[in-house]
N, C-alpha and C positions, 0 to 999 in steps of 0.2 A: 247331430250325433257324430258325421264325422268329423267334425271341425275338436268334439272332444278328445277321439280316439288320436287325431292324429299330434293333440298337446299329451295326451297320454302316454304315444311311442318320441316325444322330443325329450320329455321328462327323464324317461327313462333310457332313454342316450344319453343325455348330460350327466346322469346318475351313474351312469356305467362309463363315461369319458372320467369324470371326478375321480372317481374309485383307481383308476387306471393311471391316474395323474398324483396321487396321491400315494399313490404305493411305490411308483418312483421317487419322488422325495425320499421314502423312507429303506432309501440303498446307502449300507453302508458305506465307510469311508475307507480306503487300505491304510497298510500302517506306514508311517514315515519315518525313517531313522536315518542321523545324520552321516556320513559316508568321513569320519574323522581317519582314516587310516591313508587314504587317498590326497585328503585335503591336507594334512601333517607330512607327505613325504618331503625327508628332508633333501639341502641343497644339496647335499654332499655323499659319498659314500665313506669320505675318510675325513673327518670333521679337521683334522687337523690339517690338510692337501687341498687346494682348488681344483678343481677339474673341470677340463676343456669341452664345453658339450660341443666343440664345433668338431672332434675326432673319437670317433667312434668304433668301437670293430666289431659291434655287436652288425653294423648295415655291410660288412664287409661281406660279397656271394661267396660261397664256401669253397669255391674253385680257386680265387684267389687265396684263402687262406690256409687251405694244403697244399704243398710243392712236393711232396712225394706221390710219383705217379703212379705208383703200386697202391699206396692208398687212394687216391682218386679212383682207379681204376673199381677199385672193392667199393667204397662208395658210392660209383654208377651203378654197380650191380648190383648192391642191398635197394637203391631206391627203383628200381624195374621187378623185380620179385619177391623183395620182405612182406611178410606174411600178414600181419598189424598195418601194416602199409596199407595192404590193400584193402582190408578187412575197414579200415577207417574211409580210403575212398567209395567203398559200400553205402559206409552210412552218410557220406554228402548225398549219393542217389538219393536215400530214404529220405532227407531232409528235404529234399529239392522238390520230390514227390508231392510232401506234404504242403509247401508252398503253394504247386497246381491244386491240390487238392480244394484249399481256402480261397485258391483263386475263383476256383469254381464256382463256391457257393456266390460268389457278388453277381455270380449272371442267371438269367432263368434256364429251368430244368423242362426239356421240351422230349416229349416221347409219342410214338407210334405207335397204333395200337387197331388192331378189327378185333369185332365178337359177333358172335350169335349165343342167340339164349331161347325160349321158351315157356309161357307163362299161361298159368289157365285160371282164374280166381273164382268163385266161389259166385254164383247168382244171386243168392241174397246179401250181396254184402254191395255199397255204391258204388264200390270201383265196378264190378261182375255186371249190374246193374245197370249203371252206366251204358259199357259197351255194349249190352244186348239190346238198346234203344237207341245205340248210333248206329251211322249209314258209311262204312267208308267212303263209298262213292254210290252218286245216286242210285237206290234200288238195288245193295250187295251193302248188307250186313258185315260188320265188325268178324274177324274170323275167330274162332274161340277151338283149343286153345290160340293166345296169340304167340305170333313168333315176335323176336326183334335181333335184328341186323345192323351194325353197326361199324365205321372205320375212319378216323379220325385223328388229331392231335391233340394231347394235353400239357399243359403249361403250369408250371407253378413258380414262384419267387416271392422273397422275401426281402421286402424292402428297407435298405440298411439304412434307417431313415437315425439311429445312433451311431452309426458308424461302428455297430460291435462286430459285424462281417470283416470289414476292413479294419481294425484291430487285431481281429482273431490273423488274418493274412501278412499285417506286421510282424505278429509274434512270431508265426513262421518262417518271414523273411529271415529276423534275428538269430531264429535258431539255426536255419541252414547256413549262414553268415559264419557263425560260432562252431559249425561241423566244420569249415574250411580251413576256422583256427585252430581245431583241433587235429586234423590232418599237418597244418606245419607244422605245431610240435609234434606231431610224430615223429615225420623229416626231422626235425633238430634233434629230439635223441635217439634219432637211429644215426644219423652221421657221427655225432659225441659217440655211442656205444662203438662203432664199429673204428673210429680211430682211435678210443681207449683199446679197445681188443687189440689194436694193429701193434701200438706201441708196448703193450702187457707181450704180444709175441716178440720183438724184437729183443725186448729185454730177457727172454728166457731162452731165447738163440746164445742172444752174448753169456748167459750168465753158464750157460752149456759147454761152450768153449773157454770160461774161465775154470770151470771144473773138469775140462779134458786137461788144460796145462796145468793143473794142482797134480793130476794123477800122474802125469809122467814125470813134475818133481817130487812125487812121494815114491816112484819107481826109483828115481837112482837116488834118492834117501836110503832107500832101502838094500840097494846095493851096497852102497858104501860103510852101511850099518852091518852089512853080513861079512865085506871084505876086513874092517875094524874088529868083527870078534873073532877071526880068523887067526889076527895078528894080535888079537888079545889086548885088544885096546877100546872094545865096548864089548858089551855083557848079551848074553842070549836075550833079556828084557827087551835092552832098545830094540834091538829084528822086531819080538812080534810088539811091539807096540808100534812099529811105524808098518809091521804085515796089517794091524788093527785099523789102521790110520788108511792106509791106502785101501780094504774094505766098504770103509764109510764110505770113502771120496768115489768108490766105484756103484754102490747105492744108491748115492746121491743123484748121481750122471742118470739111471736110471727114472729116478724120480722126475728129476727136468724133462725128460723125455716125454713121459706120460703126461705133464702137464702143457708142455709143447702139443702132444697130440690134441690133447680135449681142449687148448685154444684155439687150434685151428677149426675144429668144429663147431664153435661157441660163434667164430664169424662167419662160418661158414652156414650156420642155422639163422645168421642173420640178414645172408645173403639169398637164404631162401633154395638151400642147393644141397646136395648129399655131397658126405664129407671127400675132398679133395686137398691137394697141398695150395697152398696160402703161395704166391706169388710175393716174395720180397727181396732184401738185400739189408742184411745183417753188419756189413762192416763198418757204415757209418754212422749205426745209429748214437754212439758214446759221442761224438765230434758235433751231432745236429746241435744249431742253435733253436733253441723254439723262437717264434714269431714275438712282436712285442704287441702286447693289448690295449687297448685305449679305450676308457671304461666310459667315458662321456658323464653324462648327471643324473640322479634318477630318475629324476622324470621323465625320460628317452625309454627307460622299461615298458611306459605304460604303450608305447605305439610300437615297440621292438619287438617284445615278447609276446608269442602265441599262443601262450597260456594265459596270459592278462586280458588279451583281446578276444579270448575263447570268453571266459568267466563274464570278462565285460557283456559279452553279448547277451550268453546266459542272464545275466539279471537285467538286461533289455529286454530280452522275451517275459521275463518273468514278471517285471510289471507290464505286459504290454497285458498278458493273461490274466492281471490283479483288476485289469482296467474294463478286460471283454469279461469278466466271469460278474464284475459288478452292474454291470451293462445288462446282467440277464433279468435284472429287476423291472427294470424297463418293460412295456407293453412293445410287442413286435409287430409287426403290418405285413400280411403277407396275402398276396393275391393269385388266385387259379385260374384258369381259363381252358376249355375245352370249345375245340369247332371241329366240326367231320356230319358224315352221313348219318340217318338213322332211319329207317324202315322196318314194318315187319315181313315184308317179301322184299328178298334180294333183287327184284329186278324193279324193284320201286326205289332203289339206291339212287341210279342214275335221274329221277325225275325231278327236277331243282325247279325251282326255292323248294317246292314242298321238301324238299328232304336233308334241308340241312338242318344242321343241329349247332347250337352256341351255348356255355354259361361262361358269365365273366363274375365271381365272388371274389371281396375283398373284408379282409377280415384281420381287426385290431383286437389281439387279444395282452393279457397280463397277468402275473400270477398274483392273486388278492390274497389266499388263503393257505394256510399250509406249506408255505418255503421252505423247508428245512431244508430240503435238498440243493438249493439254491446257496442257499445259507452255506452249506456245508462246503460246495463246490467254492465259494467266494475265499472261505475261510484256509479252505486248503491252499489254493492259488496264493494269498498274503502269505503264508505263512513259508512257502517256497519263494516267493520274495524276497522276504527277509531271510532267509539261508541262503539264496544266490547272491544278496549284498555281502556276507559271512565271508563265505567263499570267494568271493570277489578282493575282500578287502586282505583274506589270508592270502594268498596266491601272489596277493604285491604285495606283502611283509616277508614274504620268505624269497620272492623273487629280489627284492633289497640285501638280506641275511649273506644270500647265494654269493652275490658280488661282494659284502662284504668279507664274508670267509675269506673267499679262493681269492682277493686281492694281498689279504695277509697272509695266506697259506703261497702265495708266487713268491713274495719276498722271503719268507722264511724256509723255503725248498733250493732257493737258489744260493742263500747262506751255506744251510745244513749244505750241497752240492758241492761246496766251495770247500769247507773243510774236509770232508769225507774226500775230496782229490787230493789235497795233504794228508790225510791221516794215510792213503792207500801208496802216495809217493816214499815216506818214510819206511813204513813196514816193508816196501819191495825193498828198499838198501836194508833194512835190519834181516832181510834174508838172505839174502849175498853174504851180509856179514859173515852171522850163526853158520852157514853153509861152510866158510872157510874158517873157520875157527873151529867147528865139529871135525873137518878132515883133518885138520893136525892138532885133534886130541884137545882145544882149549875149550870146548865147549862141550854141556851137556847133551845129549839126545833132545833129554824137554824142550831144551833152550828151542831147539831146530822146530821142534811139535809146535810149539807154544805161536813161534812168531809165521809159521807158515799156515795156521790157524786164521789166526789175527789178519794175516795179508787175506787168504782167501774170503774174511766176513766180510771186510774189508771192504774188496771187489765188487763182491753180491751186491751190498747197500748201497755201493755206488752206481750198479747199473739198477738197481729198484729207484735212485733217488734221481737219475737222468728220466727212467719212465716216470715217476710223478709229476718232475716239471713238464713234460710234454702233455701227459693228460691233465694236469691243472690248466694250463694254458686251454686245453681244448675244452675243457669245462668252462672255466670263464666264460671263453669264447658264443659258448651254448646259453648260459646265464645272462649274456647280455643282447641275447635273443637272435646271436648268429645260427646260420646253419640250414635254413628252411632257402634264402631267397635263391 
């Protein structure tokens, strides 16, 4: 008989290992898509130009790359207190967290624990039964009710015998990896923002003082215009059309101002600080040469920039999660263990061996029926796979774009730059001219309006077209994944 019973429970082991064996097979597969965006980057960023991958200025530290100490110094101070800054070194913590957290699980979980309880059961039932026929000790009855006392360890763990513990702890390595890249780009466009701001302020410094010297030559314009209809040699019109003239131009002055004020707060919000005046030096910003940039090949984006190597990471973690979420199909092994005291008089604790206590279960379980939830979780996980390869593969098509832009917009800023100082050289002598030619009467008013116009747009365009070259350069600079080291 039992030689039956015990083919009967092997049966039914095998029968229950099969099914377990069986149900893993039938885990799906994730979805595989080929990475053509990556694989197709071309050799070039300017098909028609070689370019030197051995010179770079993307690996350039950002200290070397600005020589204005006023901006360095604002710089220091945006990455010590920017707001986003720190907000992103937060979520490395949280990342790092979750790391321990999965480290966790790969070791057993062991806890502390005493009880007392109390139990009285029923005399006609075998447990009640039972007791009132046993002898705790010779000649003293079973106590009823009974008490029990207890203090002890318990143990549990789950044995990574697929290795989806240590998967699941990959992913998180990945991810917190991918929080560090996102932390440099932040560093990189907060240094880009705050030397675009720097250069946007110098430019409304200079373009400030090119409309204080319009006003004081629309001021003795306008003398000369009053002494002229004096002597009846220009008309009350020209006065108020150059009083007209010199309105706007004091408006204007105005206007810069206010703009001047809200960009020193725009860096000054980036610096993490209540508005103050902006530390600079305005005179030499027309004469700065910007720095020259050395673009290297694309393929240097993918280790440079820290938006590539953020995303990268991201869809590392993300099949790492495709890999442990299909792993849940699998049967798991996880074993408990419990040892400590147990009595039902606390001073029958201390009386050993009798009073120790042990279970050690081990227990292969799997899900045979009804996965959907499983199902569901697997499918979710692929299908954020395949958006983080998306997202991976857009991030380095527009991180290529970035450089290709701003390589043609350096060239054709430093053209437009070139002319726009010829076009601003000529108009200053066609005002000189008009100027002597209006005092002895051979010129019209307009003439004088017209070309003193023309010089003052002139100016402006040329110091907006000095600030574009300076922040394209620093834009590149950023695109080609300078700025964080």
């Amino acid at each position: 008989m039992n030689m039956m019973e015990n083919s009967k429970t092997k049966n039914i082991i095998t029968a229950i290992a099969l099914s377990l064996v069986l149900a893993s097979c039938k885990a799906p597969m994730a979805t595989v898509i080929k990475d053509e965006v990556k694989e197709n980057i071309p050799q070039n960023f300017n098909q028609e130009e070689q370019q030197d991958g051995n010179n770079n200025s993307g690996t350039t530290p950002w200290r070397q790359f600005f020589t204005d100490p006023n901006l360095v110094t604002l710089i220091e101070t945006a990455l010590k207190n920017n707001q986003e800054l720190l907000i992103t070194l937060q979520e490395i913590e949280i990342a790092k967290s979750g790391v321990l957290a999965k480290k966790g699980r790969l070791t057993p979980t062991v806890s502390a624990g005493v009880g007392a309880g109390l139990k009285k059961s029923g005399r006609y039932t075998s447990e009640g039964a039972g007791d009132a026929t046993t002898e705790i000790e010779p000649g003293k009855e079973m106590p009823d009710p009974l008490g029990n006392f207890e203090a002890g360890l318990n143990a549990s763990w789950e044995i990574d015998i697929w290795k989806k513990l240590r998967t699941e702890k990959e992913s998180a390595v990945a991810h917190y990896l991918s929080t560090v890249e996102g932390k440099n780009f932040v560093l990189s466009n907060l240094i880009e923002e705050v030397a675009d701001n720097y250069y946007e302020l110098l430019a409304l410094d200079n373009q400030l003082d090119i409309i204080q010297q319009y006003i004081k030559l629309q001021q003795k314009a306008l003398e000369i215009s009053k002494i002229q209809k004096e002597a009846a040699a220009a008309t009350e019109l020209a006065v108020k059309k150059f009083e007209a003239e010199l309105a706007k131009s004091k408006a204007a002055e105005y206007t810069i101002r206010q703009q001047i004020t809200e960009k020193e707060n725009e860096i000054n919000a980036l610096l993490g600080r209540y508005p103050q005046p902006i530390v600079r030096t305005k005179e030499n910003f027309m004469s700065t040469i910007p720095p020259t940039v050395y673009t290297g090949i694309p393929s240097q984006l993918l280790a440079n920039r820290p938006d590539i190597k953020h995303a990268e990471l991201e869809l590392k973690a993300s099949k790492l999660d495709v890999e442990a979420a299909r792993k849940e199909f699998y049967p798991s092994l996880e074993i408990s263990a419990t040892l400590g005291l147990e009595a039902f008089k606390p001073s029958y604790l201390v009386k050993m061996p009798e009073s120790i206590a042990y279970n050690l279960v081990g227990e292969l379980a799997g899900p045979l029926i009804n996965k959907s939830a499983i199902k569901a979780n697997f499918q979710t996980a692929d299908a954020k796979q395949v958006q983080a390869l998306y997202e991976y593969d857009k991030t380095i098509l527009n991180a290529y774009l970035d450089v290709a832009n701003l390589m043609s917009k350096v060239k054709n800023i430093d053209q437009y730059y070139q002319l726009k100082s010829q076009e601003t050289k000529a108009l200053d002598q066609s005002i000189d001219i008009a100027n002597q030619l209006f005092r002895n009467s051979r010129a019209d008013y307009l003439e004088v309006l017209l070309n003193q116009r023309d010089a003052l747009d002139a100016k402006m365009e040329l110091i907006e077209a000095k600030q574009k070259q300076l922040s394209t350069v620093v834009d590149i600079y950023k695109s080609l994944g300078g700025g964080w080291k």
